[in-house]
C-alpha positions in Angstrom: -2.9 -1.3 29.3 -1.0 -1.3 25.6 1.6 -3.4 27.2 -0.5 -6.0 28.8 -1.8 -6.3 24.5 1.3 -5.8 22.7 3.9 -8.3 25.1 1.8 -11.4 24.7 1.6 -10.8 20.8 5.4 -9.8 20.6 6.1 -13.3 22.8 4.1 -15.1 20.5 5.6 -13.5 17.6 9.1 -14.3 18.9 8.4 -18.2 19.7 7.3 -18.4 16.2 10.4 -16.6 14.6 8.5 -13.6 12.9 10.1 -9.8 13.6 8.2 -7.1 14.6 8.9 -3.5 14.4 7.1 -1.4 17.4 6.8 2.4 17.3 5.9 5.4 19.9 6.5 9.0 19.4 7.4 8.4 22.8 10.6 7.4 24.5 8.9 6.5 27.5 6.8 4.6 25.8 9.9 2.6 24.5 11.5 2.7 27.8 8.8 0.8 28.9 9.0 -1.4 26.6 12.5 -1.8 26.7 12.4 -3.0 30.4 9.5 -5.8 29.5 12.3 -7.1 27.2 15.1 -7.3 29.0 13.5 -8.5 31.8 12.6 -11.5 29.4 16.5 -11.7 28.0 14.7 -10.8 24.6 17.3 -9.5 22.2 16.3 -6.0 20.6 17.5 -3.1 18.3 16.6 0.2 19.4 16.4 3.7 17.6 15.5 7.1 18.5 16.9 10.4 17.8 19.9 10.2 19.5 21.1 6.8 18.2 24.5 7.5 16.6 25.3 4.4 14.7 21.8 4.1 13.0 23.3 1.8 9.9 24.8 -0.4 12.6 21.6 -1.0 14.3 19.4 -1.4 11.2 21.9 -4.5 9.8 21.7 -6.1 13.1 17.8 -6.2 13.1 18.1 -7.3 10.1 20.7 -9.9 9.6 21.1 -11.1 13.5 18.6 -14.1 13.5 18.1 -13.5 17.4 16.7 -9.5 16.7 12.8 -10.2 17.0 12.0 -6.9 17.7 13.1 -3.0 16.8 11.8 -0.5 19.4 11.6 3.0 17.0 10.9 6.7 17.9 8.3 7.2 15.3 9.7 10.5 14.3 13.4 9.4 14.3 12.5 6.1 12.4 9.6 6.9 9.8 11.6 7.9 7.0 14.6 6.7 5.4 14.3 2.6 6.8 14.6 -0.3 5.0 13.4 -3.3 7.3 12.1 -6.0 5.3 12.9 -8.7 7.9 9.6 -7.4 9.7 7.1 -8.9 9.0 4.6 -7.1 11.7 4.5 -3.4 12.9 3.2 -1.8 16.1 2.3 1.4 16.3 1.8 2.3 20.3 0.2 5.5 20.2 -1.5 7.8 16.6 0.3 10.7 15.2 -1.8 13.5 14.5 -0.5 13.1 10.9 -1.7 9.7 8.8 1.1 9.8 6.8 3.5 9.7 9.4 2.2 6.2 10.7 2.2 5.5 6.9 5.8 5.9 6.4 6.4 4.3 9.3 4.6 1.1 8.3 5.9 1.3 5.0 9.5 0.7 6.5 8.1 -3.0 6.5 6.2 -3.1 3.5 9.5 -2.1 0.5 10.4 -3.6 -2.3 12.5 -6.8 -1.3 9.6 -7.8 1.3 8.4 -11.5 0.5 5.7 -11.8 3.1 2.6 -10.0 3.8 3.1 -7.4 6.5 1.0 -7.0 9.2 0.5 -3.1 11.2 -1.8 -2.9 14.7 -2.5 0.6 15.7 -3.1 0.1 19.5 -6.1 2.5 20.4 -7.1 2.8 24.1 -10.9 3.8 24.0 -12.4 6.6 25.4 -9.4 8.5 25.5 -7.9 11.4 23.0 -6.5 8.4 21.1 -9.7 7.8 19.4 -10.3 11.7 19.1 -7.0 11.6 16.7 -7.6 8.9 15.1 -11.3 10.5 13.9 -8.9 13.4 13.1 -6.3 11.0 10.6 -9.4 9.8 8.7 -11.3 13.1 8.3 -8.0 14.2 6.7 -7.3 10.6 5.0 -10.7 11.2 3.2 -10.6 14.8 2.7 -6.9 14.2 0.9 -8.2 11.2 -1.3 -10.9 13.7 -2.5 -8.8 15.9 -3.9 -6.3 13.1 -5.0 -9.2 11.4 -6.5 -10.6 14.4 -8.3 -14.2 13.0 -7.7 -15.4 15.5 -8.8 -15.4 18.0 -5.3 -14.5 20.9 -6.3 -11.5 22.4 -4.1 -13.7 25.4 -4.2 -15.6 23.6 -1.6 -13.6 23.3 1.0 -13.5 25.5 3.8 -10.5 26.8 5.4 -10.7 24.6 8.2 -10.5 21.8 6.0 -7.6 23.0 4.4 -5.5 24.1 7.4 -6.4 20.4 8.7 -4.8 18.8 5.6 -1.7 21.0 5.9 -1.1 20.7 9.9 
């Protein structure tokens, strides 16, 4: 399971003093998580939605020396975040959107960052996982064509195309 692949690294991670920012668009996902931890008596900050005091949590991941690890719902934590003190990022589970696991690596990766960032998308195969993930790069490469102005015409694309890179 993710978790039997994630907790080691995240133990690992925590002996050696790095922090680590873990998504889900899932709050059972976190939940899970969030059990694994304290069951460890690891020190966390956690944000989803219906955190309140969002500033609050955000300065203690990332000036409380003892915060390792941020559990974020992807959606309530993607934009908006400055967490330089992570240095890696885990994201649990693909969003149909690229840019949305973008953004949400990017909270890492901000001017002010002084190391190099590491993100792991955890993928369980044979699964719809991997069919979404084929879905982010079709509209990764279909976006940097037109970005790119390689020379495709938007002419050619078809309407599928185009309702993929706007869903």
């Amino acid at each position: 399971s993710k978790l039997e692949v994630l907790c080691p690294h995240l133990e690992e991670l925590i002996e050696e003093g790095h922090k680590s920012l873990v998504f889900s668009q899932f709050t059972s996902m976190l939940a899970i998580v969030r059990k694994h931890l304290d069951e460890r008596g690891v020190k966390y900050a956690y944000l989803d939605g219906q955190t309140r005091k969002r500033k609050q949590v955000v300065e203690q991941f990332q000036s409380d020396p003892e915060t390792h690890v941020f559990l974020i719902s992807l959606k309530a934590g993607g934009l908006g975040l400055n967490l330089t003190e992570a240095e890696y990022v885990f994201l649990l589970d693909p969003w149909w959107n690229p840019a949305v696991e973008a953004q949400a690596i990017d909270r890492a990766h901000r001017v002010g960052q002084t190391k190099q960032v590491f993100a792991y998308r955890l993928i369980c195969k044979g699964t719809v996982e991997e069919k979404i993930l084929e879905l982010q790069t079709k509209k990764r490469e279909l976006a940097d064509a037109i970005l790119d102005a390689d020379g495709t015409p938007l002419s050619d694309l078809t309407t599928e195309d185009l309702e993929m890179l706007l869903s």
